[in-house]
LUMLO-623419 format. One line per 3 residues: their letters; for each residue x, y, z of N, C-alpha, C. Coordinates in steps of 0.001 Angstrom, whole numbers. Example, Ala and Ser with C-alpha at 12.3 -4.5 7.8 and 13.67 -1.06 7.14 Angstrom:
// LUMLO-623419
as	13190:-5690:7800:12300:-4500:7800:13200:-3300:7800 | 12850:-2250:7080:13670:-1060:7140:12900:30:7870
This chain:
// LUMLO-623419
xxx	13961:-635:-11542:14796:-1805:-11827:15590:-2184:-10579 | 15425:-3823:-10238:16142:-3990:-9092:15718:-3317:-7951 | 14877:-3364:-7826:14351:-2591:-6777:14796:-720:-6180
xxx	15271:-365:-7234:15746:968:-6888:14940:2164:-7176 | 13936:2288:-7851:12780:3036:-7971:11747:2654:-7630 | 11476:1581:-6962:9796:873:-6990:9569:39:-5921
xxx	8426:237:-5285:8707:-820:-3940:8350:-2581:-4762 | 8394:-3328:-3746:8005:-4616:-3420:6439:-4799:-4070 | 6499:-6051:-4750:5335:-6819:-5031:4493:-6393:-3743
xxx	3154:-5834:-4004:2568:-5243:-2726:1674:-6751:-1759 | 1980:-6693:-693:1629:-7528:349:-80:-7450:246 | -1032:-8718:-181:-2175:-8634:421:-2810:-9094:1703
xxx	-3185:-8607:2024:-3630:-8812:3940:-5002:-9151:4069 | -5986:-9077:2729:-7172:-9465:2707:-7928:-9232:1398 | -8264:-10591:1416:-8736:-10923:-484:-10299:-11752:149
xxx	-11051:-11108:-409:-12373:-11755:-306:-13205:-11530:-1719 | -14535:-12241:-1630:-14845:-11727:-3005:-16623:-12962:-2839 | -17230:-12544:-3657:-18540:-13406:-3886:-19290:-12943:-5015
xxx	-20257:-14303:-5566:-20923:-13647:-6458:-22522:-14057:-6334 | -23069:-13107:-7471:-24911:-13592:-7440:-24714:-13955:-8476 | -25630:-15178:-8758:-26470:-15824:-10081:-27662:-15245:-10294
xxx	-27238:-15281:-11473:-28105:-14273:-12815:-28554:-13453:-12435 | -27391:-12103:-12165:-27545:-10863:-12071:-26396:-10087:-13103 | -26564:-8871:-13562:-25507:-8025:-13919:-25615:-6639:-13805
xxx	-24910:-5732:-13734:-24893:-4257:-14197:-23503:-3902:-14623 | -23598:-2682:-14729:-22888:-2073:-15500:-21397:-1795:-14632 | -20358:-2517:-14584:-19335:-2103:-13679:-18542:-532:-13677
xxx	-19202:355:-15183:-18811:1448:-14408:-19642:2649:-13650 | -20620:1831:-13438:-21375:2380:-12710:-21612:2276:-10970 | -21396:1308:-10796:-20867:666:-9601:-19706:1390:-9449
xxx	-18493:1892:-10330:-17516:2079:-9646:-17686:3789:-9538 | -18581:4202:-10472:-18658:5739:-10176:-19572:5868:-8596 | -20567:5009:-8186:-20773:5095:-7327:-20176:5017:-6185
xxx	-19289:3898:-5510:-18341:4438:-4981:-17438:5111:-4790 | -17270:5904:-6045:-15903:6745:-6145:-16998:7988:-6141 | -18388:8391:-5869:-18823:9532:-5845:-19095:9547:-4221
xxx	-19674:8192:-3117:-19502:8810:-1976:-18418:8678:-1166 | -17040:8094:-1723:-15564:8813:-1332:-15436:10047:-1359 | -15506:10790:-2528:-15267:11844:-2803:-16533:12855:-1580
xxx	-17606:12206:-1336:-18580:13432:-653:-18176:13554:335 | -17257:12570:1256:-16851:12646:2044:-15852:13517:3053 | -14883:13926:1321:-14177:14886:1772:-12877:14615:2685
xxx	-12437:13340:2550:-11365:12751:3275:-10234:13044:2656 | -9347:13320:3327:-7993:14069:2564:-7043:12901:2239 | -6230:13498:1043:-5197:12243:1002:-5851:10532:146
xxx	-7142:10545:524:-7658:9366:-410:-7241:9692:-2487 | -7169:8300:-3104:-7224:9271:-4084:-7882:7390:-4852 | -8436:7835:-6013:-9006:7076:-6435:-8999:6866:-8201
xxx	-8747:5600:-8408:-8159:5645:-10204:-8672:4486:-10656 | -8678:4091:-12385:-9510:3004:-12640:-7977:2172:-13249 | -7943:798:-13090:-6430:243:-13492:-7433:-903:-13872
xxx	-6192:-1114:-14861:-6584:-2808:-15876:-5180:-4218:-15280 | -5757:-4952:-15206:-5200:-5924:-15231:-5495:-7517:-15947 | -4921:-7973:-16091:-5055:-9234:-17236:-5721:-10067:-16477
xxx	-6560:-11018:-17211:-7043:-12494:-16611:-5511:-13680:-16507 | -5261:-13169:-17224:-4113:-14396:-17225:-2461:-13801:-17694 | -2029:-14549:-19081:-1058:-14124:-19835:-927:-13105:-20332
xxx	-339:-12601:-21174:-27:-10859:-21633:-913:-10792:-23241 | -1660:-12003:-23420:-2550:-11893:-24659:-3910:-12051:-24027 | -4467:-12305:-22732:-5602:-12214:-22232:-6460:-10581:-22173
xxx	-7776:-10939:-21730:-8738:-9903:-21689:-8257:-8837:-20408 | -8260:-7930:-20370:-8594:-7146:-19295:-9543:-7164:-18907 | -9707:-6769:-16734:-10573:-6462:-16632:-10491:-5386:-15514
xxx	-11279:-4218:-15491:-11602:-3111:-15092:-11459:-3455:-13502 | -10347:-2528:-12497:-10645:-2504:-11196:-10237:-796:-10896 | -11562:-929:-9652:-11061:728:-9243:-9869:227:-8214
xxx	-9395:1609:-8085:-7916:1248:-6658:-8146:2455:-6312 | -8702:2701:-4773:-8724:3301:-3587:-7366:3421:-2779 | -6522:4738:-2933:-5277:4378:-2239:-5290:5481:-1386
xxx	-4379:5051:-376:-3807:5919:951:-2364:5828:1246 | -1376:6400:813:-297:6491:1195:123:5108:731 | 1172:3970:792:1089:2924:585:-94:1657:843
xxx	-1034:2141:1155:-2247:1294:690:-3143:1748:254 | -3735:173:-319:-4254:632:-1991:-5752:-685:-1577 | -6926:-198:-1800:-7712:-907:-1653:-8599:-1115:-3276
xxx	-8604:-2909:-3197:-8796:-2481:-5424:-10060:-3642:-5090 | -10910:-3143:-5749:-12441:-3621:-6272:-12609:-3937:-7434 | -13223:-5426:-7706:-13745:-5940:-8649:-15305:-6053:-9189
xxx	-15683:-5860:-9984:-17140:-5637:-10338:-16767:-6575:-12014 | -17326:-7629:-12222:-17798:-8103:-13621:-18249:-9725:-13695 | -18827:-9674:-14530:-19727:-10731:-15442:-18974:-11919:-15081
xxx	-19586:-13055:-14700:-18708:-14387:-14735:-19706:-15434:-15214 | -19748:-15389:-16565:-20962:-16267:-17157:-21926:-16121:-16886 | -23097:-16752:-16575:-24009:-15794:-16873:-24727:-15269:-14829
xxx	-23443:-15510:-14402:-23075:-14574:-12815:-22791:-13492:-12619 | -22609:-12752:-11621:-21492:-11897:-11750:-21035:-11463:-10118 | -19410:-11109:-10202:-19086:-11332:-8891:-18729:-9902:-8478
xxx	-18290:-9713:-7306:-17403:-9098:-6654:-16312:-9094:-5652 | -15111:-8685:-6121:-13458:-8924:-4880:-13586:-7814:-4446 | -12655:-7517:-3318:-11958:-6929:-2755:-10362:-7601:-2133
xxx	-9630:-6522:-2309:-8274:-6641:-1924:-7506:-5272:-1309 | -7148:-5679:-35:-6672:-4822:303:-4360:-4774:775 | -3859:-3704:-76:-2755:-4466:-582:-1588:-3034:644
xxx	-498:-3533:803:-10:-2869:1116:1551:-2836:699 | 2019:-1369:39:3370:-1470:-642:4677:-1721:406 | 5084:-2651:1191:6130:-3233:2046:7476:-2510:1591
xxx	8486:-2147:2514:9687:-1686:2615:10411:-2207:3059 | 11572:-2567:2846:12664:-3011:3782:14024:-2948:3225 | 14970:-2703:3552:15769:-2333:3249:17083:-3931:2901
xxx	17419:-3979:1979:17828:-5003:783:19298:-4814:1015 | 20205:-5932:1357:21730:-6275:1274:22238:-4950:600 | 22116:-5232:-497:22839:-3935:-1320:22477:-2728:-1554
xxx	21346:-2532:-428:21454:-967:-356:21712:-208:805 | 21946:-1411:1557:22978:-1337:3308:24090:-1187:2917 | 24808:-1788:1628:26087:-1705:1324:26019:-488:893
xxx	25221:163:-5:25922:1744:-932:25395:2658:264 | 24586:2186:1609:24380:3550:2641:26093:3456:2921 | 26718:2153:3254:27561:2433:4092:29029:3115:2869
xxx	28935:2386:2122:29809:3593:1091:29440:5265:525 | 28347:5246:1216:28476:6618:793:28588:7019:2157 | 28224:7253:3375:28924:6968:4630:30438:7266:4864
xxx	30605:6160:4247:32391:6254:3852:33188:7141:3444 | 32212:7701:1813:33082:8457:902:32999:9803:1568 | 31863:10372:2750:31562:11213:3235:32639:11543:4181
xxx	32278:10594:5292:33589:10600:6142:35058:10938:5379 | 35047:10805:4700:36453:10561:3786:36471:11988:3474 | 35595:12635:3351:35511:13908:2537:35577:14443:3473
xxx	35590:14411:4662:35985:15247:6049:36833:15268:6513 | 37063:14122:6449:38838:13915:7169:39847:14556:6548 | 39601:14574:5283:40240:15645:4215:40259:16612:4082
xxx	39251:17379:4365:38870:18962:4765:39208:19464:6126 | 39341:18711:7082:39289:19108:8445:40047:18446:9201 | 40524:17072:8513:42129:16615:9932:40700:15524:10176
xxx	41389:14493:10669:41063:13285:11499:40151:13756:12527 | 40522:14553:13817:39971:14450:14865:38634:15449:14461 | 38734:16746:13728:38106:17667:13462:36921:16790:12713
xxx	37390:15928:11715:36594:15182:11071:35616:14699:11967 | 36316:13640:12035:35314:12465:13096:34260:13254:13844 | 34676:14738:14529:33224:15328:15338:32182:15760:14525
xxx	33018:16928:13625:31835:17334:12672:30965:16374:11646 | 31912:15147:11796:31034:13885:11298:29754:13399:11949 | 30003:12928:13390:29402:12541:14242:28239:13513:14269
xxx	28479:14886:14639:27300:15909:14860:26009:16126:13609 | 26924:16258:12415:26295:16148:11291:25266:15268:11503 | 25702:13882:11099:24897:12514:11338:23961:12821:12373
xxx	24235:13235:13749:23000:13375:14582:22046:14527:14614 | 22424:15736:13911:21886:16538:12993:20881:16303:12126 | 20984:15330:11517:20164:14923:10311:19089:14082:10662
xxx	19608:13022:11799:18817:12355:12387:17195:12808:13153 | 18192:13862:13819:17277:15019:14145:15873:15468:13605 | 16737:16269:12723:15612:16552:12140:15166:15743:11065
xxx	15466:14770:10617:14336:13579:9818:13035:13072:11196 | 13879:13100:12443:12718:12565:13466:11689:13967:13458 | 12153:14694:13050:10957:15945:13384:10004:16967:12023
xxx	10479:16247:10941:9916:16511:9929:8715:16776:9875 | 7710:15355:10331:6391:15017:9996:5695:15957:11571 | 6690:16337:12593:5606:17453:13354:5778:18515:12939
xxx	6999:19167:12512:7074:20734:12020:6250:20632:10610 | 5472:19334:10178:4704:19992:9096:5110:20131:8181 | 6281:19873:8006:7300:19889:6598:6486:18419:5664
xxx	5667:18530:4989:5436:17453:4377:5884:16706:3211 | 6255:18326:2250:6994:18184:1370:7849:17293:1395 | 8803:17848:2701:10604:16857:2615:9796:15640:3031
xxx	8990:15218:3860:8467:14304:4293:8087:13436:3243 | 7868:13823:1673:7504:12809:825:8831:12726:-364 | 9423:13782:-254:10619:13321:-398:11929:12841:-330
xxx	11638:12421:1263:12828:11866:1362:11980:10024:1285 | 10869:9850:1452:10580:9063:1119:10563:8448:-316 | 10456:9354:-886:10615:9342:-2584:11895:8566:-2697
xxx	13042:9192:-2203:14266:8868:-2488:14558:7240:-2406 | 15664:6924:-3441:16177:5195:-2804:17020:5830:-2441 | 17333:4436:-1285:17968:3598:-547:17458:4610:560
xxx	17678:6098:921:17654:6799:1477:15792:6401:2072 | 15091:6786:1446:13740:6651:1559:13537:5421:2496 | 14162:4028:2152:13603:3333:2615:14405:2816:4291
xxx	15790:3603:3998:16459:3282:5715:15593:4874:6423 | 14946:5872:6069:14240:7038:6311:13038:6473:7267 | 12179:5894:6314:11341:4714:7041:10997:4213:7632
xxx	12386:3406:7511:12161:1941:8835:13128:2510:9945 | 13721:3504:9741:14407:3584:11075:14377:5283:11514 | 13862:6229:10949:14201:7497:11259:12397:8562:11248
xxx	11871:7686:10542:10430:8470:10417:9461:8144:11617 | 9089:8782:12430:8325:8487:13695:7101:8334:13303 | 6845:7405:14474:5461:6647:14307:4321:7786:15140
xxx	3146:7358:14620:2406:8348:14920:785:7823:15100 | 76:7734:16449:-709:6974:16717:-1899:7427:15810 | -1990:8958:15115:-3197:9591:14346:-3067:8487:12649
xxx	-1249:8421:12698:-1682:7988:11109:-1751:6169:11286 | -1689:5554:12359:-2017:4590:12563:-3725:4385:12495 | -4144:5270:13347:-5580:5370:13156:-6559:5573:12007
xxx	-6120:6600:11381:-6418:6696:9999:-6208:5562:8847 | -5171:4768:9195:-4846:4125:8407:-5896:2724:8316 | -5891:2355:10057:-7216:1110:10042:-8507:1779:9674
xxx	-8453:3242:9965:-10426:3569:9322:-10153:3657:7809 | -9394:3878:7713:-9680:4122:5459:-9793:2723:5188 | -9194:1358:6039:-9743:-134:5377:-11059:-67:5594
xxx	-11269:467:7314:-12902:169:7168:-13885:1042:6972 | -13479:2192:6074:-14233:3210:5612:-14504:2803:4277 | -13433:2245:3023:-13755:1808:1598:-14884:187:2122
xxx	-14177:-712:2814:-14751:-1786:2946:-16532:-1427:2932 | -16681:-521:3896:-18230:6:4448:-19047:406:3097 | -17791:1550:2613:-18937:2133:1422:-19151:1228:183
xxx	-18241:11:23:-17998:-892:-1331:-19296:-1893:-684 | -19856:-2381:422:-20707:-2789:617:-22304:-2380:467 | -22118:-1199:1591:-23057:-325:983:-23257:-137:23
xxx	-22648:182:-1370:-22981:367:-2765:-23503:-1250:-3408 | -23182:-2111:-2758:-23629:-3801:-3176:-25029:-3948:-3008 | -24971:-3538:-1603:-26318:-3683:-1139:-27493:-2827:-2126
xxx	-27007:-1677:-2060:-28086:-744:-2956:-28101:-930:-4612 | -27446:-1414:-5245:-27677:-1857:-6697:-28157:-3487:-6588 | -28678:-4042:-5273:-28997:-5411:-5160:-30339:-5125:-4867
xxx	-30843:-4222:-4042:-31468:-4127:-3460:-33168:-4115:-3975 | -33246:-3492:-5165:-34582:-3800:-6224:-34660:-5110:-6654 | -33983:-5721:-6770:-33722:-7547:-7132:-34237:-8354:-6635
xxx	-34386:-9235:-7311:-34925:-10481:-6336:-33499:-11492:-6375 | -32387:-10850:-6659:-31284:-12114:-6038:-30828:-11728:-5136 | -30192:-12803:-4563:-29416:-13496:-3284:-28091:-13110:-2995
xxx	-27866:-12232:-1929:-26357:-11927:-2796:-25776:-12852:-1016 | -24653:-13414:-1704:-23817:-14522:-863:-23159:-13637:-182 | -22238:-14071:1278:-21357:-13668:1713:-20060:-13848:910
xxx	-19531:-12204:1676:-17815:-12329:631:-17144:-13594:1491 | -16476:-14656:1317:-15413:-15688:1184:-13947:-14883:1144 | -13334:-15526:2026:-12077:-15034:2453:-11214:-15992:911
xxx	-10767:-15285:19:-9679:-15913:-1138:-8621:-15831:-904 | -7721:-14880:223:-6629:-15344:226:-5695:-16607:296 | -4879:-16805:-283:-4339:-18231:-353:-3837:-18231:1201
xxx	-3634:-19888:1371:-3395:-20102:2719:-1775:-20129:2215 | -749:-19742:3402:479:-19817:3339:1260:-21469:3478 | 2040:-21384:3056:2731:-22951:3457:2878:-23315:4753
xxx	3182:-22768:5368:3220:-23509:6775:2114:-23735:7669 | 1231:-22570:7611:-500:-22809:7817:-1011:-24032:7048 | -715:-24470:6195:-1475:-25371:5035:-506:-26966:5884
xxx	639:-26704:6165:1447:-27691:6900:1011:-28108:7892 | 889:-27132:9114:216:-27332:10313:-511:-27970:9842 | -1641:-27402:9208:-2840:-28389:9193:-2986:-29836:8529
xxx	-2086:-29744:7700:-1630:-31505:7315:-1453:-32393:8353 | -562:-31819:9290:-63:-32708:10395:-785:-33029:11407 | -1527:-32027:11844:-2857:-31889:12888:-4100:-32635:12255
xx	-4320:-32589:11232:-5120:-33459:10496:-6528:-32769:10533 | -6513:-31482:10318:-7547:-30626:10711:-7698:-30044:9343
């Protein structure tokens, strides 16, 4: 609620999708297939689940998507029937952080009530150092968590609000391996969700189209191009 347990509406960065005429199979079969050569793979940290979501309103049909996730991204596949078609999406989504007015305000009151709790225990001047050291103490070692291997605290201090998300964006070091990992797991699901297209197409005599980029165009992209006349 209010953003205090749950991230952000997750950011999509790439929505594509296409379909064949008059073809069908079985979408959970398709999805066990990709979710069986994920798994042969043996890649750590992937994890893979089947989620429903509505066509429309909260009295509409469901329909079946797998979600391929990695740490805050989540790669979700569509497989079903579209009259007498049938298509396939992809979306690849990512859970966004940032840290929100009012939870800059309760870092800095608890900040406060801390300091406060020192100055009280220890005198003003005594305070203020063992304040200061503390704070760069902590800093410390939040920057050194994710090399000493501590993974645990590493997912829980991420776990945590408000804490988790100033942890994050300002104290968790960047790291060129999980950068790397992070662009091959898009183009490791992308590869095998194709590959599996291709091979349940492949006895057929249909046509299967290129995926089409669906993401919506943004307003000011859609502006530009009003004005440019392009």
């Amino acid at each position: 609620m209010f953003g205090l347990l749950s991230f952000r509406k997750p950011e999509v960065h790439k929505h594509q999708g296409t379909y064949i005429e008059g073809f069908a199979i079985p979408p959970d079969a398709f999805y066990k297939a990709v979710e069986g050569e994920i798994a042969a793979l043996g890649i750590p940290d992937i994890a893979t689940a089947r989620v429903f979501y509505r066509e429309g309103g909260p009295h509409t049909a469901e329909r079946e998507y797998l979600r391929v996730s990695r740490e805050r991204f989540a790669y979700l596949v569509c497989a079903a029937p579209w009259g007498t078609s049938f298509f396939f999406s992809k979306r690849f989504t990512e859970k966004t952080r940032s840290l929100r007015v009012w939870e800059l305000i309760a870092m800095l009151i608890f900040l406060a009530g801390a300091f406060a709790a020192y100055w009280h225990i220890l005198g003003l001047v005594w305070g203020i150092v063992i304040f200061v050291l503390n704070l760069i103490a902590a800093a410390v070692l939040c920057r050194s968590v994710v090399d000493m291997g501590w993974n645990w605290l590493d997912d829980l201090l991420l776990s945590l609000p408000v804490v988790g998300t100033f942890y994050e964006l300002y104290l968790r070091p960047g790291a060129y391996f999980r950068d790397d990992t992070r662009a091959l797991f898009v183009n490791l699901v992308d590869a095998i969700v194709d590959r599996q297209i291709a091979a349940f197409t492949a006895d057929t005599d249909v046509k299967l189209g290129e995926f089409k980029d669906l993401k919506p165009e943004s307003r000011l992209a859609a502006f530009v191009r009003r004005v440019l006349g392009s």
